[in-house]
PAGUKE-676362 format. One record per residue: residue in one letter; x, y, z of N, C-alpha, C in turn. Coordinates in steps of 0.1 Angstrom, whole numbers, padded with zeros to 4 digits, always signed. Layout:
<atoms>
AXYZXYZXYZ;...
</atoms>
This chain:
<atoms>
X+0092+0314-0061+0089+0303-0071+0093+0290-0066;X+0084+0282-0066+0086+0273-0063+0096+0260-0071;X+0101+0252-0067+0112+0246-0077+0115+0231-0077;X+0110+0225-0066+0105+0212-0063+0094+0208-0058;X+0089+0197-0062+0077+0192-0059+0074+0185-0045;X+0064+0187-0039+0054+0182-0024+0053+0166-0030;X+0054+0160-0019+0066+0162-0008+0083+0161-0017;X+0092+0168-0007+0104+0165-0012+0112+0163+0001;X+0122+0154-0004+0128+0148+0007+0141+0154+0007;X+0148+0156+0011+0163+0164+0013+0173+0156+0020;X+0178+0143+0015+0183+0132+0024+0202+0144+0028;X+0203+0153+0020+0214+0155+0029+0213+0166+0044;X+0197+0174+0043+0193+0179+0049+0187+0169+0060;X+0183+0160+0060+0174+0151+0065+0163+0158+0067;X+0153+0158+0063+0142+0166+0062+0130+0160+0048;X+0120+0168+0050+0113+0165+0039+0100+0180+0041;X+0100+0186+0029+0095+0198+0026+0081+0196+0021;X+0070+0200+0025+0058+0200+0020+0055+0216+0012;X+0047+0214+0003+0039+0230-0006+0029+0228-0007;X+0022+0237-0005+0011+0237-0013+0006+0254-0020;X+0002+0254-0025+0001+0266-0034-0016+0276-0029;X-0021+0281-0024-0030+0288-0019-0029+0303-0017;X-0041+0309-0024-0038+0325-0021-0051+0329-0011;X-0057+0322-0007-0070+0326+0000-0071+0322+0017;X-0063+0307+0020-0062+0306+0030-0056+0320+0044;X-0059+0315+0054-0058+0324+0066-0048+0305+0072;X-0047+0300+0076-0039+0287+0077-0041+0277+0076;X-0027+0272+0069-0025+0254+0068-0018+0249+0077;X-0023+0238+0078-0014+0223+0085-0014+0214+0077;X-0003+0206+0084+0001+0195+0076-0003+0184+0088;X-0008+0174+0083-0015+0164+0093-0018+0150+0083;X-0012+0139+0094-0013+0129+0082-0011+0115+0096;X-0010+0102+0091-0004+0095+0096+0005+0095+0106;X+0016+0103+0102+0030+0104+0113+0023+0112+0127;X+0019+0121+0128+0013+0131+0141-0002+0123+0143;X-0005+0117+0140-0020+0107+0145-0030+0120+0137;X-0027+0124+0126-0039+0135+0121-0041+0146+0133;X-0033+0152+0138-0031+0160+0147-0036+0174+0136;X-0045+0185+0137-0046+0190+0123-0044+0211+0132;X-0034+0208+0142-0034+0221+0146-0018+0217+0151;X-0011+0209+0150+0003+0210+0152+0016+0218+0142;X+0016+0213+0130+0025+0212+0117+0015+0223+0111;X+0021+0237+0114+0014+0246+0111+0022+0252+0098;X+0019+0255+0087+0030+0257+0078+0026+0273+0078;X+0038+0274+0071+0046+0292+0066+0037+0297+0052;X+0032+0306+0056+0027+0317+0040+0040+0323+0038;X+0042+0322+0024+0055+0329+0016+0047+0337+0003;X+0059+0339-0003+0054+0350-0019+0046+0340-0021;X+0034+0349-0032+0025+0343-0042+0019+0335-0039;X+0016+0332-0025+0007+0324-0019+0012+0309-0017;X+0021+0308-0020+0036+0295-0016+0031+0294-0001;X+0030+0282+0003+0030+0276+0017+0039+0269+0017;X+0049+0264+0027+0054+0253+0031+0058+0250+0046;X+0065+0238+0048+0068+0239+0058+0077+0223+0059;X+0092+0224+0068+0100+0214+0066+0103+0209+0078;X+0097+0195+0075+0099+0183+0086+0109+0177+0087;X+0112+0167+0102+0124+0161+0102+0123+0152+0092;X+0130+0141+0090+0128+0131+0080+0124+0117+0088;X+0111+0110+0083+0104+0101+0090+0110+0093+0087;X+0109+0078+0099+0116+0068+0093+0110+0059+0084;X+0118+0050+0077+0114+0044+0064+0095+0038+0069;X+0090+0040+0055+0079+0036+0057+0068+0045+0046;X+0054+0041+0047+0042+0046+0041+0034+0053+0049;X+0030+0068+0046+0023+0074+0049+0011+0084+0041;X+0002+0084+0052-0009+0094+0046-0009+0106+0053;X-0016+0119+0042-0012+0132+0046-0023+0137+0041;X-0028+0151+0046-0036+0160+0035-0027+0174+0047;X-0035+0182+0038-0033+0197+0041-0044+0201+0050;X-0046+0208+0060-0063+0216+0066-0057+0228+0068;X-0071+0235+0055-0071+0247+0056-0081+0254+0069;X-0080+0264+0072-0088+0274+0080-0096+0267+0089;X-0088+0256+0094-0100+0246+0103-0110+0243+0099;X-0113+0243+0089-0121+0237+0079-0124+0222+0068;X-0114+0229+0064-0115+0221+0049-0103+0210+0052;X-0105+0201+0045-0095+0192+0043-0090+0193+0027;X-0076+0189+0024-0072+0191+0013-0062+0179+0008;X-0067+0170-0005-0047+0166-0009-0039+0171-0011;X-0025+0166-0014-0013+0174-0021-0016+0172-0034;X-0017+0179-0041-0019+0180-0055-0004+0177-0062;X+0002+0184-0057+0014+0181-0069+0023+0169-0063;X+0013+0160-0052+0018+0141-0050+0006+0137-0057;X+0012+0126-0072+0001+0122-0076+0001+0105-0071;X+0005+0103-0061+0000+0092-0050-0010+0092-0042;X-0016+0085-0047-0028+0084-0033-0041+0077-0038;X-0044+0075-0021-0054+0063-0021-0066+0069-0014;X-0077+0064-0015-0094+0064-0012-0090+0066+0008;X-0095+0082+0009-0095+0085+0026-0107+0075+0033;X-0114+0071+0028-0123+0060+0040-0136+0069+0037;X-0135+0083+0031-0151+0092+0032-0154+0097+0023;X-0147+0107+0012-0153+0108+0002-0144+0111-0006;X-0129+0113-0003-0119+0118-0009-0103+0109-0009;X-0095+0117-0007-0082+0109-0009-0068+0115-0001;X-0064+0106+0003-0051+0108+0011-0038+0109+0004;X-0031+0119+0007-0019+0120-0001-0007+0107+0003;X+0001+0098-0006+0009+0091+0001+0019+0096+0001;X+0030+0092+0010+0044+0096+0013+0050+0081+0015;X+0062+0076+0008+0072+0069+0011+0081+0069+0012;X+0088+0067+0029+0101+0074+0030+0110+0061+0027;X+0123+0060+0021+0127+0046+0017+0144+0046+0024;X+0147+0060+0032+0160+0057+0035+0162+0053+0050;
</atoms>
C-alpha cells in the first residue's frame, strides 16, 4: 500500500520516489527533463497490487517536467502530482520542484 504521494522527496534519504499505480502495464519509465526524456533509462519496479515505483538521486534545486512511458507506447502524467503544465501536443507534463 502505498503511503506517500508521486513525487516524494526524502531529503534525509536524498532521493525522490516516483508511483504510479498500474495493473496492466508490461513496463514503466520515468522520463522527464532531468535525463533529456530518455524513455528506456529510469526503468521502474512492479510491486504488490500493481504499485510501480522507482527511487532517484535527488536533483538539484530547480523545475522539472516528467511523465511515465508505458510499454513503449503510451505516454502518461503523474496523477497523484496535481502540477502541471500543457506538454507542447496534446497533453500535460507532470512538474517536479526540487527546492533544497
Amino acid at each position: 500500500m502505498k503511503t506517500v504521494h508521486s513525487p516524494h522527496i526524502n531529503s534525509k534519504k536524498k532521493t525522490i520516489q516516483f508511483f504510479i499505480q498500474n495493473n496492466c502495464a508490461n513496463q514503466i519509465a520515468l522520463a522527464g527533463s532531468f535525463n533529456n526524456w530518455a524513455h528506456d533509462v529510469l526503468l521502474m519496479k512492479p510491486g504488490k497490487d500493481g504499485l510501480w515505483k522507482i527511487e532517484i538521486p535527488i536533483l538539484p534545486r530547480g523545475r522539472y517536467h516528467y511523465k511515465f512511458f508505458l510499454d513503449d507506447k503510451m505516454w502518461m502524467e503523474d496523477i497523484d502530482n496535481p502540477y502541471r503544465e500543457p506538454d507542447g501536443v496534446s497533453g500535460f507534463n507532470s512538474v517536479l520542484t526540487v527546492e533544497q
